[in-house]
N, CA, C and O atoms as CSV, one atom per row, in Angstrom:
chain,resi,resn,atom,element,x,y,z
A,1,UNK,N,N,-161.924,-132.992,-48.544
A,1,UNK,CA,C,-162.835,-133.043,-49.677
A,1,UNK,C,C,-162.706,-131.777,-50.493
A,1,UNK,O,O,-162.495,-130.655,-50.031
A,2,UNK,N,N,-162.888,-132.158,-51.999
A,2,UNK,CA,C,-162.664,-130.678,-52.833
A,2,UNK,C,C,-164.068,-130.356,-52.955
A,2,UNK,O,O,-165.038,-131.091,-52.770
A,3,UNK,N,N,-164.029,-129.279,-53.257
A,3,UNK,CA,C,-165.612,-128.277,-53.345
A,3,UNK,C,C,-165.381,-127.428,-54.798
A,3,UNK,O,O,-164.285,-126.905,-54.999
A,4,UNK,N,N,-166.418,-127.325,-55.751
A,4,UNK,CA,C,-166.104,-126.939,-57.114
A,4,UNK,C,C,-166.601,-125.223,-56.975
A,4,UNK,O,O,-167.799,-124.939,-56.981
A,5,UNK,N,N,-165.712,-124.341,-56.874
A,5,UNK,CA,C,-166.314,-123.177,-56.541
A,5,UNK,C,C,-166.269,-122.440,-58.081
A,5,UNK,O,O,-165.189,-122.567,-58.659
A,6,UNK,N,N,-167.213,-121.770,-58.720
A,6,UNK,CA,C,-167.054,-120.992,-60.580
A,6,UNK,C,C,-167.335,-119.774,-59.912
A,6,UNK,O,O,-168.251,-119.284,-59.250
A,7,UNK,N,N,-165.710,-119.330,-60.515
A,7,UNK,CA,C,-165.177,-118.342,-60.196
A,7,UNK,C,C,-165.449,-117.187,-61.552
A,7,UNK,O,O,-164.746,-116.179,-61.481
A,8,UNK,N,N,-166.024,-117.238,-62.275
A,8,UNK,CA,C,-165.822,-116.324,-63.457
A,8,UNK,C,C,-166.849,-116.979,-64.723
A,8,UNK,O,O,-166.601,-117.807,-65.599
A,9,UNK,N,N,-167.707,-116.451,-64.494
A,9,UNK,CA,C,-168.894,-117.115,-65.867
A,9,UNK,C,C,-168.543,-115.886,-67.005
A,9,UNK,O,O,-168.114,-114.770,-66.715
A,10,UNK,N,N,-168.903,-116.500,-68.658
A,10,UNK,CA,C,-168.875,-116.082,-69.302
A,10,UNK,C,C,-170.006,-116.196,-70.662
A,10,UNK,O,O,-169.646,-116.952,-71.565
A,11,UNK,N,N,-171.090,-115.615,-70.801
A,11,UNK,CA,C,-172.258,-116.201,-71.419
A,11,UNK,C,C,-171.797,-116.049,-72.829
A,11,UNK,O,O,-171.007,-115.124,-73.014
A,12,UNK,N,N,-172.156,-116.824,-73.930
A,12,UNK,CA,C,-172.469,-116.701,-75.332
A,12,UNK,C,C,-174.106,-116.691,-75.799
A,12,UNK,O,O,-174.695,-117.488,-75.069
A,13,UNK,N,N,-174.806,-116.217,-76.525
A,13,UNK,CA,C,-175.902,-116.580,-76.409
A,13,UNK,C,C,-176.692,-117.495,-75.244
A,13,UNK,O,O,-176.900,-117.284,-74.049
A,14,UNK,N,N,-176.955,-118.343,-75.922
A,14,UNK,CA,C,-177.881,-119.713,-74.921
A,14,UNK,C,C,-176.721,-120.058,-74.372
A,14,UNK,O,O,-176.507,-120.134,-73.162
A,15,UNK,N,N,-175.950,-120.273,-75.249
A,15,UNK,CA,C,-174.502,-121.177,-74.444
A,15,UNK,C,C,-173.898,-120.468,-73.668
A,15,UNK,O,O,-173.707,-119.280,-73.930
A,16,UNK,N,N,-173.435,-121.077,-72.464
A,16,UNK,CA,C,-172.100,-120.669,-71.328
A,16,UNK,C,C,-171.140,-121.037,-71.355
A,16,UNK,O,O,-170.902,-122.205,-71.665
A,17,UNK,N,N,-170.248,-120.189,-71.045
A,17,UNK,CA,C,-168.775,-120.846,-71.114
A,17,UNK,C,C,-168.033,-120.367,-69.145
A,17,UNK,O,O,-167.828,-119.216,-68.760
A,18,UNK,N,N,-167.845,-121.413,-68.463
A,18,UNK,CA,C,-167.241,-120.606,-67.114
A,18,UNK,C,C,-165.970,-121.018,-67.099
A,18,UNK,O,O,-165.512,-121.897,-67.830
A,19,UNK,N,N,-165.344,-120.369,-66.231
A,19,UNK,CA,C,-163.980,-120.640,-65.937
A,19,UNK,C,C,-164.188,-121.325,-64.323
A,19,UNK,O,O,-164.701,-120.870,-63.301
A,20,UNK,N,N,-163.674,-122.343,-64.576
A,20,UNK,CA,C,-163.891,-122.690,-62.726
A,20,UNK,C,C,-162.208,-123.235,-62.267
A,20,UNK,O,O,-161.262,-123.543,-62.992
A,21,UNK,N,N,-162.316,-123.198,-60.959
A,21,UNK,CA,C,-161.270,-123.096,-60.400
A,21,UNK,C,C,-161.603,-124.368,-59.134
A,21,UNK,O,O,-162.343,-124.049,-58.203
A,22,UNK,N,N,-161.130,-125.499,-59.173
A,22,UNK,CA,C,-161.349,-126.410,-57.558
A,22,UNK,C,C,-160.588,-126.179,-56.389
A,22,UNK,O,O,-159.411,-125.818,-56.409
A,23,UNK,N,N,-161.155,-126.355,-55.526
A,23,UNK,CA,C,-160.243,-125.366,-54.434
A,23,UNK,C,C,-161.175,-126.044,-52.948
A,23,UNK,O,O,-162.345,-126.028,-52.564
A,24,UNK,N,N,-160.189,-126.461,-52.578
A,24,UNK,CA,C,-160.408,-126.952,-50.812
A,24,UNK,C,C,-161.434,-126.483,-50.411
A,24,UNK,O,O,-161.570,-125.277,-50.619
A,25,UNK,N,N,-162.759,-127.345,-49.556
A,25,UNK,CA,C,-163.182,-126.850,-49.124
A,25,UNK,C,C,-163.063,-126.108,-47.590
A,25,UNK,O,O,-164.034,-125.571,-47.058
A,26,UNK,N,N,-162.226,-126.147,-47.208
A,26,UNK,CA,C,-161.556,-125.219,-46.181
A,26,UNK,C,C,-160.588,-124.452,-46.479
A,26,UNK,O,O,-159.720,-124.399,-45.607
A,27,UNK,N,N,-160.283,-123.363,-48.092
A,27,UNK,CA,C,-159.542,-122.567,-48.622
A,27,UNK,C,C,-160.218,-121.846,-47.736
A,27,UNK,O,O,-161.425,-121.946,-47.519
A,28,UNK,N,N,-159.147,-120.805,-46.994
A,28,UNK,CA,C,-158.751,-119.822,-46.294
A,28,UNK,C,C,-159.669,-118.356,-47.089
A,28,UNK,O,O,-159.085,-117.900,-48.073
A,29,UNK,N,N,-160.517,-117.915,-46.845
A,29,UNK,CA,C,-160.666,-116.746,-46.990
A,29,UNK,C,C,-160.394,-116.047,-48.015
A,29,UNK,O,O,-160.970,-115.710,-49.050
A,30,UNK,N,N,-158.929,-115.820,-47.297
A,30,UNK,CA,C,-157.899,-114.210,-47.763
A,30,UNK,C,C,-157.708,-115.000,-49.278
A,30,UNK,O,O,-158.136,-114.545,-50.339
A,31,UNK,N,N,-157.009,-116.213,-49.130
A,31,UNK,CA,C,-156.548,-117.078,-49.982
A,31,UNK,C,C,-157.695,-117.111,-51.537
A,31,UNK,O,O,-157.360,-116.715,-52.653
A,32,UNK,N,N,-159.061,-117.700,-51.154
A,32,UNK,CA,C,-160.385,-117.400,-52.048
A,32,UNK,C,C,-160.525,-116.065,-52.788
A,32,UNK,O,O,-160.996,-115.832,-53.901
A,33,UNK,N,N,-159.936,-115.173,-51.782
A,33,UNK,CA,C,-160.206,-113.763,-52.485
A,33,UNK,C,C,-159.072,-113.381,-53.298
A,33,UNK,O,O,-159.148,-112.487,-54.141
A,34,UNK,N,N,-157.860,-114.145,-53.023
A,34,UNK,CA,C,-156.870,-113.899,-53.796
A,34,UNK,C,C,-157.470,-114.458,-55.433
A,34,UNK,O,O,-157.432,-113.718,-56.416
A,35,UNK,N,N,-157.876,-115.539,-55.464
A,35,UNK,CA,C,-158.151,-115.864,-56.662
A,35,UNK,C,C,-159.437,-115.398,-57.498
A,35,UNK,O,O,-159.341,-115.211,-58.711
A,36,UNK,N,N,-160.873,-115.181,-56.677
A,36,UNK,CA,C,-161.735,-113.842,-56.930
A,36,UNK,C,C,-160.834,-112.641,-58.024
A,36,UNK,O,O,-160.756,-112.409,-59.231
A,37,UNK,N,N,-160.219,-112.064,-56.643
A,37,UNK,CA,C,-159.716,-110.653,-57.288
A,37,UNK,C,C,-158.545,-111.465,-58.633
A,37,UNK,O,O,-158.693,-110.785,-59.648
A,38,UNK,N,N,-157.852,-112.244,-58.818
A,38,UNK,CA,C,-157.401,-112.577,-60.094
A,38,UNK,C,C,-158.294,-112.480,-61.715
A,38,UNK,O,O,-158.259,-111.945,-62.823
A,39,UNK,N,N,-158.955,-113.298,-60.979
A,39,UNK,CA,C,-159.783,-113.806,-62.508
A,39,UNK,C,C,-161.112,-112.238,-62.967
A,39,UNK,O,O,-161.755,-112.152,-64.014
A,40,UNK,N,N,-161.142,-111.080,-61.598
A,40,UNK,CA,C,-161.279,-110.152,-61.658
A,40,UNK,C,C,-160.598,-109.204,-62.627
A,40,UNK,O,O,-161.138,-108.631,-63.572
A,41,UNK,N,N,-159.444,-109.135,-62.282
A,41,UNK,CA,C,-158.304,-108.354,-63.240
A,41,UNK,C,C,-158.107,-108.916,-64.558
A,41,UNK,O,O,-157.878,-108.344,-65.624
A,42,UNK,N,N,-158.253,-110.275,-64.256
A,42,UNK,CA,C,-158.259,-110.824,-65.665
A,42,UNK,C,C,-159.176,-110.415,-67.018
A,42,UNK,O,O,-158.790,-110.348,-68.185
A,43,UNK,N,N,-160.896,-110.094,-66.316
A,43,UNK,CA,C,-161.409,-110.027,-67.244
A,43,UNK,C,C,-161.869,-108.570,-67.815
A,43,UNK,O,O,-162.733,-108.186,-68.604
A,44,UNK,N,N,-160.683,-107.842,-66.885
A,44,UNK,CA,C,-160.921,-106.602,-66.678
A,44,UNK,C,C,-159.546,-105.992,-67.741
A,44,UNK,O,O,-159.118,-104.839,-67.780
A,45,UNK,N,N,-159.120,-107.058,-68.447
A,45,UNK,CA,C,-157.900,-106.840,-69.172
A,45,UNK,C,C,-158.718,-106.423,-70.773
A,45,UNK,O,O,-159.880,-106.344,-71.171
A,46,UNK,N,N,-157.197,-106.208,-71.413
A,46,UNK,CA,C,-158.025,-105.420,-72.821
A,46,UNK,C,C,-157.510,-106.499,-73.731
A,46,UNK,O,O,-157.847,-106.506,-74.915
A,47,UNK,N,N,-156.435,-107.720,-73.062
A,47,UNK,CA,C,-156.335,-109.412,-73.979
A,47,UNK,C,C,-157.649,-109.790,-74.010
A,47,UNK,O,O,-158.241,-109.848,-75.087
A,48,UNK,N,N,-158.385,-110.154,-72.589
A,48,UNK,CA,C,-159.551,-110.757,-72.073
A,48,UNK,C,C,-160.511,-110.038,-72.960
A,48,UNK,O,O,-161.242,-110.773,-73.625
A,49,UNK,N,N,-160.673,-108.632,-73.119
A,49,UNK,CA,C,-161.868,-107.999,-73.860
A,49,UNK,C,C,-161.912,-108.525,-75.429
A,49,UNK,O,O,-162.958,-108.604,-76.073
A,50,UNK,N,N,-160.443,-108.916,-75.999
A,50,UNK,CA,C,-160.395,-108.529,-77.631
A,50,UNK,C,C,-161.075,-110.309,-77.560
A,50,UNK,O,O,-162.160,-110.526,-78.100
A,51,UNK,N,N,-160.447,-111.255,-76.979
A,51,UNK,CA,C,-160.641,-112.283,-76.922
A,51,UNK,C,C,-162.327,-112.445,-77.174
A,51,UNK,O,O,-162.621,-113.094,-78.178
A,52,UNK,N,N,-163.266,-112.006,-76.496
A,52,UNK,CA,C,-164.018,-111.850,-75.955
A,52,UNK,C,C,-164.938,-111.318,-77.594
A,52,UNK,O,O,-165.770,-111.739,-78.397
A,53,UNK,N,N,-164.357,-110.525,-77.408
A,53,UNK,CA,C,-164.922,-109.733,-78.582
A,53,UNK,C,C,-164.855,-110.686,-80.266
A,53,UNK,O,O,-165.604,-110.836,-81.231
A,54,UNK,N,N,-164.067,-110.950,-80.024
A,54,UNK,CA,C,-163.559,-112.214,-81.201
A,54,UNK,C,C,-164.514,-113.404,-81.368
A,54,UNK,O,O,-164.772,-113.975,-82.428
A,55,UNK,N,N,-164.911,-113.634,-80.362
A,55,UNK,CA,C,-165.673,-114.645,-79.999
A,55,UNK,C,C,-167.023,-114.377,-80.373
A,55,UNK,O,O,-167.873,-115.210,-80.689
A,56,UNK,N,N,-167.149,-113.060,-80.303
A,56,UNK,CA,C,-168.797,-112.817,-79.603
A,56,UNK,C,C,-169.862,-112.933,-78.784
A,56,UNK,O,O,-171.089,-112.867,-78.859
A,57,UNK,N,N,-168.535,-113.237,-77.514
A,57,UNK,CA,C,-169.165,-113.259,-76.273
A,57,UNK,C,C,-169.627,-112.001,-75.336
A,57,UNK,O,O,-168.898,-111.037,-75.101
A,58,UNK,N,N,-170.555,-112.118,-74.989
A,58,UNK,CA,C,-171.358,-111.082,-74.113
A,58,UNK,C,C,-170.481,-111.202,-72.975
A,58,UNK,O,O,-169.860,-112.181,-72.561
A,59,UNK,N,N,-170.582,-109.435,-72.343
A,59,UNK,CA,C,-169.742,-109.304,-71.058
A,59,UNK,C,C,-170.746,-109.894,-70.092
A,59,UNK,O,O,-171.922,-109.534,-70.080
A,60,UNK,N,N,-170.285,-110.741,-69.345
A,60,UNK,CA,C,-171.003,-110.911,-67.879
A,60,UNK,C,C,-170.030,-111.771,-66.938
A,60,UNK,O,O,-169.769,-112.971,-66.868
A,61,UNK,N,N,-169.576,-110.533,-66.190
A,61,UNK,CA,C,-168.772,-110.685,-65.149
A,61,UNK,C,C,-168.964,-110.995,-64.057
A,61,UNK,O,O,-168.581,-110.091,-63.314
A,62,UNK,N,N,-169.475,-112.038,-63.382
A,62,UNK,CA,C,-169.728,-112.153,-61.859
A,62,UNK,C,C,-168.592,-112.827,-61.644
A,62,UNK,O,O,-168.096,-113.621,-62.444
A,63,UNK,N,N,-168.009,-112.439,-60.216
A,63,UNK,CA,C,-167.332,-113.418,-59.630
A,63,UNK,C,C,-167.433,-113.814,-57.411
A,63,UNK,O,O,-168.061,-113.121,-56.610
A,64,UNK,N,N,-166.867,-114.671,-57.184
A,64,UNK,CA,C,-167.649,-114.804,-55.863
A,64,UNK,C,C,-169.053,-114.783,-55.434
A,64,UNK,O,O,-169.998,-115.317,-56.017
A,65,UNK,N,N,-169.079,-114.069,-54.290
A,65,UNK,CA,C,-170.631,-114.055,-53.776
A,65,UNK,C,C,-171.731,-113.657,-54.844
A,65,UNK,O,O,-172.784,-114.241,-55.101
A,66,UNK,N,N,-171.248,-112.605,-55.348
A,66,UNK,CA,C,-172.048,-112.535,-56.013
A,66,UNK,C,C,-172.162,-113.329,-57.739
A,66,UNK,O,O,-172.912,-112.774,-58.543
A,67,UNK,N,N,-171.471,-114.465,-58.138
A,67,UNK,CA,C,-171.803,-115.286,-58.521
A,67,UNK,C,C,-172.081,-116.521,-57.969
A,67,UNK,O,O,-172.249,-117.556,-58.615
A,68,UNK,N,N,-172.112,-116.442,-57.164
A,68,UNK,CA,C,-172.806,-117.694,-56.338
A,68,UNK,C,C,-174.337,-117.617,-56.258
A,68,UNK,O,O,-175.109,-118.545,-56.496
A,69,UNK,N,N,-174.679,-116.286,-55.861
A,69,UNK,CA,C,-176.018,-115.794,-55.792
A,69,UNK,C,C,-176.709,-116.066,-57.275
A,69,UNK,O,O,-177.708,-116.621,-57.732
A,70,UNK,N,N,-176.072,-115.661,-57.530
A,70,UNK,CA,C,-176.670,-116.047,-59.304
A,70,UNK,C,C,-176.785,-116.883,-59.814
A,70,UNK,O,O,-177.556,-116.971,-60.769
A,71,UNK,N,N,-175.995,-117.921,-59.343
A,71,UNK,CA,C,-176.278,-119.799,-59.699
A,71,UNK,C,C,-177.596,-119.864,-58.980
A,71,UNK,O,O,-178.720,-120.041,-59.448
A,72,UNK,N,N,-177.141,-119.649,-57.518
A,72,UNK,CA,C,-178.413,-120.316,-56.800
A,72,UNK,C,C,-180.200,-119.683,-57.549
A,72,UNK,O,O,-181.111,-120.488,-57.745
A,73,UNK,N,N,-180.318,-118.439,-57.796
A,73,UNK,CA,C,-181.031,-117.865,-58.339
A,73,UNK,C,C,-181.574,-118.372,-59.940
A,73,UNK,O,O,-182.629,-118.204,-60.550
A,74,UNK,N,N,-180.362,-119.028,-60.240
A,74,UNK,CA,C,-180.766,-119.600,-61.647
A,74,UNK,C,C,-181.300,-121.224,-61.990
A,74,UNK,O,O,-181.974,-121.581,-62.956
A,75,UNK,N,N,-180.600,-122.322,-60.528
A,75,UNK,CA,C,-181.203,-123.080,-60.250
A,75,UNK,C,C,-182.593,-123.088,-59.658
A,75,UNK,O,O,-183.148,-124.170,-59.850
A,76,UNK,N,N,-183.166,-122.396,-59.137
A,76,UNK,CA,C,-184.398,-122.082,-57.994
A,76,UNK,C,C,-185.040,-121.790,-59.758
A,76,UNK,O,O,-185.411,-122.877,-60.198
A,77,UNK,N,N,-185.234,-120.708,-60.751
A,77,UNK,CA,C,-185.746,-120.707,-61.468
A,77,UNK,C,C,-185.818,-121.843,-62.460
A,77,UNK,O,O,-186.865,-122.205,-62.996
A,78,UNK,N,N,-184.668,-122.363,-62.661
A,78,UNK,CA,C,-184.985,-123.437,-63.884
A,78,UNK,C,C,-185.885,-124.690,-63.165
A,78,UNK,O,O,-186.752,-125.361,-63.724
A,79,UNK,N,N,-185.415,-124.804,-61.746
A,79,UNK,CA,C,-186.280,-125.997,-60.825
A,79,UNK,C,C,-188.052,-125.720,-61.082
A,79,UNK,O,O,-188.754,-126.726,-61.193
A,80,UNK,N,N,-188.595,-124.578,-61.151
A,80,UNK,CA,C,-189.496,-124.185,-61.280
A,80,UNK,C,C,-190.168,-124.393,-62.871
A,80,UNK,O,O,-191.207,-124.908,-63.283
A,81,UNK,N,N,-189.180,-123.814,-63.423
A,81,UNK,CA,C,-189.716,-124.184,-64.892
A,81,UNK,C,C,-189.977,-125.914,-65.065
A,81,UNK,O,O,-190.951,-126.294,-65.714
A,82,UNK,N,N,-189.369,-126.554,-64.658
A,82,UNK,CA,C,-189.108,-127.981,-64.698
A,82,UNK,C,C,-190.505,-129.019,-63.865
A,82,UNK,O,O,-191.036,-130.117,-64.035
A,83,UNK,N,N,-190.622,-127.807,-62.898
A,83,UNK,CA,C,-191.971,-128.683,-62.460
A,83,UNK,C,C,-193.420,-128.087,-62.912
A,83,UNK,O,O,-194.480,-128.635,-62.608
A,84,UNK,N,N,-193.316,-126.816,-63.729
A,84,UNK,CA,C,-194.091,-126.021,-64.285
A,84,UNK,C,C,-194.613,-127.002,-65.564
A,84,UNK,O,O,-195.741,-127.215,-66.009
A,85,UNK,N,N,-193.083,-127.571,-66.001
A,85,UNK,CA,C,-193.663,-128.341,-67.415
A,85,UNK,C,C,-194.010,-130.131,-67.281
A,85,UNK,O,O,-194.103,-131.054,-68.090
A,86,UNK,N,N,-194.129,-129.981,-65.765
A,86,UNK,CA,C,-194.685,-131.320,-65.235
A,86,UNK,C,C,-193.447,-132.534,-65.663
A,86,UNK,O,O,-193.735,-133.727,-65.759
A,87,UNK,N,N,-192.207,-132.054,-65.867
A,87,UNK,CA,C,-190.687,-132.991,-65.915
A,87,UNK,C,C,-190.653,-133.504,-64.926
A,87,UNK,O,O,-190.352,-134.687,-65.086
A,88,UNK,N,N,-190.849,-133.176,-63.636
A,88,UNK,CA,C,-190.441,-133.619,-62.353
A,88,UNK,C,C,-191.136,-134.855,-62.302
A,88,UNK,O,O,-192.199,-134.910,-62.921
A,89,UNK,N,N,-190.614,-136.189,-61.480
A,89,UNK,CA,C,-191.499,-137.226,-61.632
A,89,UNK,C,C,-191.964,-137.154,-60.476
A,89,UNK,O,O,-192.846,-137.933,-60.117
């Protein structure tokens, strides 16, 4: 089975833009971090910055655990807002 892991978010205003990557859910570790530390260097480039800049996209770099943490953190809040505004049935 594949597992959708987003490897590299990139915010615009309200709007998001991520880069995601699908990848086994039994990808190896070392292998996961190989592609982590990629899209790392990537956005750590001065193509990636002008790009970026062109756009008028805001820097926000998470990648791995600690964008994972930050989904989950952002679902748990919007779930809240959602039953706050009585959406939930």
């Amino acid at each position: 089975a594949a597992m959708r892991r987003e490897l590299v978010p990139a915010n615009a205003n309200t709007a998001a833009m991520t880069v995601d990557l699908i990848v086994a859910e039994d990808l190896a570790p070392k292998a996961y971090q190989f592609y982590v530390d990629a899209f790392k260097q990537a956005h750590q480039s001065t193509a990636f910055r002008k790009i970026r800049d062109e756009k008028g996209l805001f820097e926000f770099s998470l990648s791995g655990d600690a964008f994972h943490a930050h989904v989950r953190e952002q679902v748990t809040r919007l779930k809240l807002l959602v039953e706050d505004a009585g959406l939930r049935p």
